[in-house]
N, C-alpha and C positions, 0 to 999 in steps of 0.2 A: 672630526677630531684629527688633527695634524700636528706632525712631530717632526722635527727636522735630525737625520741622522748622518754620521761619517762612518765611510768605509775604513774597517780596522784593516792595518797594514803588520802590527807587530800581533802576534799572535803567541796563546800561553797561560801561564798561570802568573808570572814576572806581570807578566803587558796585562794580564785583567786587575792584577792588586793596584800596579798604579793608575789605573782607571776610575777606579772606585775611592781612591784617596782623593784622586781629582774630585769626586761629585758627577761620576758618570758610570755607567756599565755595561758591561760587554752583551751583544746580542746574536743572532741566527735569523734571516729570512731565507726561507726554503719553501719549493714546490713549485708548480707549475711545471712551464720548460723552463723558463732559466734556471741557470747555476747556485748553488748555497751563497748567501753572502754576506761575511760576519761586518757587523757594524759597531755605534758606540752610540748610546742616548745620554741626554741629563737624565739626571736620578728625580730630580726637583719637578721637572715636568712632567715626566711620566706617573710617581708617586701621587703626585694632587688629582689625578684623572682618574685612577685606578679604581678609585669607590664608586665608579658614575656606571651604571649599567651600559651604556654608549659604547663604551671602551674593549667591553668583551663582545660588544656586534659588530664592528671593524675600525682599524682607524687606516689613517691615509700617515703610511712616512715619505717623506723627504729625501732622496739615498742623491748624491750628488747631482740635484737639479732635476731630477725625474720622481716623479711619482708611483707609488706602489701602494695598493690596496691590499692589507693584510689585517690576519686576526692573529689574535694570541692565543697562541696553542700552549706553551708552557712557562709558567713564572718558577723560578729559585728566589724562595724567600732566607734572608738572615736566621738565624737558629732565633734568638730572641730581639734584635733589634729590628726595628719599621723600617727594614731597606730592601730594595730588590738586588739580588745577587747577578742572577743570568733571567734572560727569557727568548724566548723562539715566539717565532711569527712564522706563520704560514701564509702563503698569498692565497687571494682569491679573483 
């Protein structure tokens, strides 16, 4: 499973509301040696995968033309709407 992601430049609560107006949301890849690195996925892609057991055993993102093999360590769900809010990925 593969995701294509952009590295977040603006950072915040301003820069995650219009993220998610767009049809995208704010992420975290962390661990290993490298550095934390906040990102931006579709909401639409990731949501239609989430129910596939696949998706909590790793997926491959995309981070500007390189590849990284990560799991999902934490999702923020909506209080009552079907949207993902935040989630972190851990490398592996």
């Amino acid at each position: 499973m593969k995701f294509e992601a952009v590295v977040r430049t603006d950072l915040g609560k301003g820069a995650s509301r219009r993220l998610r107006h767009a049809g995208k949301f704010p992420a975290i890849v962390y661990g290993g040696e490298a550095a934390p690195v906040s990102i931006e996925l579709n909401h639409d892609e990731v949501i239609n995968q989430m129910d596939k057991p696949e998706f909590y055993e790793g997926i491959v993102l995309v981070i500007d033309g390189q590849e990284v093999a990560v799991k999902p360590q934490d999702i923020q769900r909506h209080a009552f709407k079907p949207k993902v809010e935040h989630m972190d990925f851990k490398r592996v």
